[in-house]
N, C-alpha and C positions, 0 to 999 in steps of 0.2 A: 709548541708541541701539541698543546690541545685540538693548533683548526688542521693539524694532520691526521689525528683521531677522528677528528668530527668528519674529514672526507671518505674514511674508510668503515668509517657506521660502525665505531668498536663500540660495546655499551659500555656502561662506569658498572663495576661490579660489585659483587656483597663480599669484598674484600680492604684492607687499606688500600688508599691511594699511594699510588710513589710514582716518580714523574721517570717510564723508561728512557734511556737513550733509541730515539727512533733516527730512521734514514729514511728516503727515498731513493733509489738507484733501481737504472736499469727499467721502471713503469713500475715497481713494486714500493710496499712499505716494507721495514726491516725493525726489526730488535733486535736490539743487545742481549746476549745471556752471558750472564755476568759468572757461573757457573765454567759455560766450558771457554768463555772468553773469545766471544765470537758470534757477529753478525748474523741472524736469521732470519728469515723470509717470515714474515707476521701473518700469523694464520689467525681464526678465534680461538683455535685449539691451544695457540702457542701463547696466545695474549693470558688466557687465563692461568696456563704454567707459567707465566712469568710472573703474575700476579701471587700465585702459591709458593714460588721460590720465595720473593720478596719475603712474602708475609711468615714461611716460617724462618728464616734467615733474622731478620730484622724483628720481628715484633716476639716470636717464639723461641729465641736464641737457638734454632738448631745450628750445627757447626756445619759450615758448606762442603768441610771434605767427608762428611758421610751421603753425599747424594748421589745419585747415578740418576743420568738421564736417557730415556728411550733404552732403556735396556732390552737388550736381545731376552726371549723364553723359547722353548718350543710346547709349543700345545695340543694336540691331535693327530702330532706330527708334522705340524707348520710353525713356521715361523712367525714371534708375533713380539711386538715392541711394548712395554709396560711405560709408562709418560714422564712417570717419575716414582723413585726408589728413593727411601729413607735409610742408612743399615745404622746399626749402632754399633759401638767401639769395639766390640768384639770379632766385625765385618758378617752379622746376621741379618736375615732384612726383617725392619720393623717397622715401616709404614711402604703399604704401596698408597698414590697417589694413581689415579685414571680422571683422566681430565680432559672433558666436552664443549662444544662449542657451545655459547651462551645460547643459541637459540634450539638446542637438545635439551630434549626433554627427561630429568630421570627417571625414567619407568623402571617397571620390576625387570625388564628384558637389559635394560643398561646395568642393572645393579649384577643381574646374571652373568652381564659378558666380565662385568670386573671381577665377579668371583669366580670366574674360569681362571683368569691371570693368576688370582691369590693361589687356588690350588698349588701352583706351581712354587711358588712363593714360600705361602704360609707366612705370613708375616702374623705379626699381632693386630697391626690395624691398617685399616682398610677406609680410603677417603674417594670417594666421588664426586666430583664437583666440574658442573657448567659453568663458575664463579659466578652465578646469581643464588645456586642452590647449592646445598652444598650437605653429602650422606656421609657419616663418623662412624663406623661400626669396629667395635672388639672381638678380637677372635678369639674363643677358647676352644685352645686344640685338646684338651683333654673330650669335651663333651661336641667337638666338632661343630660348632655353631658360633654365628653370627648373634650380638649385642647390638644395638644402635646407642651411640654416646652421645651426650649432648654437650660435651666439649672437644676441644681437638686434645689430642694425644700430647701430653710434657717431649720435652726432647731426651730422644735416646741417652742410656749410661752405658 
């Protein structure tokens, strides 16, 4: 599996490692996402989502049926897909995930476009990550602001 990796220049990232189910078909590489149970076309966007699934799944025990992936919003009046949604038991969303190719950079302008999505949201926490870098912020909606955590968020109750 690794010299599949190594032909498609995926980097090793500032995540656990866990060994995906890849393919080749068709000229492409493919992931598994073990979530909606079903083959994907392996993008950097998508290697690093699959990275953040693992890692809260397996290391952070969140439970797999609170996720949504690529969720529909609209924004401005456009349509726009959020990368991955956390809700908790209640079906509120409590983490948004916006997830970048390792070679994006997180500027103040990327942190900007994810808290356009959160607007919409509102969740409590809010994760940016190229899986090399990786922004944690808490939302207090009482005083409308942005925290930066230096942990990630416990799993939903």
């Amino acid at each position: 599996m690794d010299s599949n990796l190594d032909q498609i220049h995926l980097p090793t990232l500032n995540l656990p490692h866990f060994e995906p189910q890849l393919l080749e078909k068709e000229g492409k590489m493919w992931i598994f996402d073990s979530l909606r149970k079903k083959q994907l076309v392996l993008t950097p966007e998508e290697w690093v989502r699959q990275h953040w699934i693992n890692f809260l799944i397996t290391q952070l025990k969140f439970p797999k049926g609170l996720f949504a992936l690529e969720k529909g919003l609209v924004y401005n009046k456009l349509l726009k897909r959020t990368d991955l949604v956390v809700w908790d038991k209640n079906g509120n969303p409590y983490l948004l995930i916006e997830c970048k190719a390792p070679k994006v950079k997180l500027t103040q302008k990327t942190i900007e476009q994810a808290c356009m999505y959160h607007k919409e949201l509102k969740t409590p926490f809010l994760l940016i990550s190229n899986g090399l870098q990786h922004i944690c912020l808490s939302f207090d909606s009482v005083a409308e602001k942005f925290t930066q955590e230096k942990n990630f968020p416990e799993p939903p109750v």
